[in-house]
C-alpha positions in Angstrom: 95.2 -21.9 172.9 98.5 -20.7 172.1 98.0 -21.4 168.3 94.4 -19.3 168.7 96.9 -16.5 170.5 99.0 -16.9 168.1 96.9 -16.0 165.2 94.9 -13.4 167.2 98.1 -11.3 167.6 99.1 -12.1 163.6 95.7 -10.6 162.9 95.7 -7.7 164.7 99.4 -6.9 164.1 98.2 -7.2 160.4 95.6 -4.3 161.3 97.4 -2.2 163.3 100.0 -1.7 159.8 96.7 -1.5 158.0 95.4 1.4 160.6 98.7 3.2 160.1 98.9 3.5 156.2 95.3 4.4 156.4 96.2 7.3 158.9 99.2 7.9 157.0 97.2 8.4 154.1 94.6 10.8 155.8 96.8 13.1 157.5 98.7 13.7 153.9 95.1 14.2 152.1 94.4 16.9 155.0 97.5 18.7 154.6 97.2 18.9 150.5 93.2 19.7 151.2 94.7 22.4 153.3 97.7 23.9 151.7 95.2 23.8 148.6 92.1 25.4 150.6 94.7 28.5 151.6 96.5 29.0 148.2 94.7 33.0 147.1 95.0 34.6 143.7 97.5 36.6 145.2 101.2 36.0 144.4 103.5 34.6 146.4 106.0 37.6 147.8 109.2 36.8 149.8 108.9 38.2 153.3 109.5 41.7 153.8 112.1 43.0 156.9 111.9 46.3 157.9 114.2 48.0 155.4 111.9 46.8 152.7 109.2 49.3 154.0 108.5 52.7 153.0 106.9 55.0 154.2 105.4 57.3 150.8 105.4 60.7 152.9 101.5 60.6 152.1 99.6 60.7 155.7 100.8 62.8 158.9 104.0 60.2 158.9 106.8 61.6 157.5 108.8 60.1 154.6 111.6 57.3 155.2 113.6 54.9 153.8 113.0 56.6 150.6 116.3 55.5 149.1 114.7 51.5 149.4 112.3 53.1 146.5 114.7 54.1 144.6 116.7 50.3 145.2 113.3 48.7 144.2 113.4 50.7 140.6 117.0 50.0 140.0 117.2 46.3 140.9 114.1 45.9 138.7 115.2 47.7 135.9 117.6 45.1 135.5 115.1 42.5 135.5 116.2 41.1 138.6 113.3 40.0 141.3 112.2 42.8 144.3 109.4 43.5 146.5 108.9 46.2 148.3 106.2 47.9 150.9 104.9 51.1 150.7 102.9 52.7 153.5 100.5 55.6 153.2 98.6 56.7 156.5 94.9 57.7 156.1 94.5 61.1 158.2 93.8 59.2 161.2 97.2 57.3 161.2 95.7 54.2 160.0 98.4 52.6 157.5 97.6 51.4 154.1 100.1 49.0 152.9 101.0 48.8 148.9 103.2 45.6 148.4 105.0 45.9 144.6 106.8 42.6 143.5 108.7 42.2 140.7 109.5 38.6 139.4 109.8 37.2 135.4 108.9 40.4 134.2 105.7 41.4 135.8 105.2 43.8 138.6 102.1 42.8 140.8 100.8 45.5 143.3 98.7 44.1 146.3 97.3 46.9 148.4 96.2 46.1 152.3 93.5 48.4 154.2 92.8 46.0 156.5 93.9 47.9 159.3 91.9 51.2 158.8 89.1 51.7 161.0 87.5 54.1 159.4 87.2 51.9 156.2 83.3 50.1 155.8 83.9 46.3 157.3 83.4 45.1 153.9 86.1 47.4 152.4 88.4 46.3 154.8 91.0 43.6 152.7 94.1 42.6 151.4 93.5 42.0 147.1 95.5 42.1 144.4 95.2 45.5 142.9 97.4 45.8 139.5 99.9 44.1 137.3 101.9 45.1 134.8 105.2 44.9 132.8 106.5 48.4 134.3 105.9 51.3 136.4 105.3 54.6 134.8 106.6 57.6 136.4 105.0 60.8 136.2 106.3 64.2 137.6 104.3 66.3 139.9 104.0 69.9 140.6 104.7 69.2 143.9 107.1 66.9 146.0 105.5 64.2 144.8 106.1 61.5 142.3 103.5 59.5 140.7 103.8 55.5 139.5 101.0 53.8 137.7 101.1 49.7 137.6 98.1 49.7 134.9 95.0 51.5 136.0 96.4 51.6 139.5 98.1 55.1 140.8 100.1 55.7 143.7 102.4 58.7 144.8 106.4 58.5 146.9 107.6 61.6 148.1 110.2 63.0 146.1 113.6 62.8 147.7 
């Protein structure tokens, strides 16, 4: 009985190792399945803090931080990597976020209305918007400038 024991134990040791790779295995293929499932066309973009964001001027919020533009344009000049945020307000205070990153030569604009309410359900999302090799600056007659990344325009207050 002892040799039947004996066996029994062998065996289902045998399985339980079995079991284990098999989980192993599983939980890996559901973690690739699901870092692959949440990849999005749009780019990666290091976090931004606080002083990355700007606030255009555009909207009843005032201007601020304006000089982090300006930091933005020069770093990238230079061809080294940026992103920054720029928030416009709709008339309501609803924000509208523009992020810009620059990496390997290539600005990409994503712009976020997510969080306006006054926006249709279906208009409400976060896509990318532009990309291009550089940001075009055109003057304005008022205190505003204007940058296009391709097709897509957007305005910082002059400062």
């Amino acid at each position: 009985m002892d040799e039947t024991f004996s066996r029994s134990c062998a065996f289902n040791a045998s399985r339980g190792d079995e079991m284990r790779k098999l989980l192993g295995s599983l939980v890996a293929a559901v973690v690739a399945m699901t870092a692959a499932g949440c990849s999005t066309s749009e780019p990666a973009v290091a976090p931004l803090d606080e002083g990355d964001i700007v606030h255009s001027g555009i909207g009843p919020e005032e201007a601020s931080n304006l000089e982090r533009f300006d930091a933005f344009l020069a770093v990238t000049a230079s061809g080294g990597n940026d992103a920054v945020r720029i928030v416009d307000t709709t008339i309501e205070g609803d924000p509208i976020y523009t992020d810009i990153s620059y990496a390997e030569g290539k600005y990409v604009v994503v712009v976020d209305n997510s969080e306006d309410a006054f926006a249709s359900e279906s208009a409400r999302k976060r896509e990318k918007t532009a990309e291009c090799t550089e940001l075009v600056q055109t003057d304005r007659p008022d205190e505003f400038h204007e940058y296009a990344c391709g097709t897509y325009k957007f305005m910082v207050k002059d400062f």
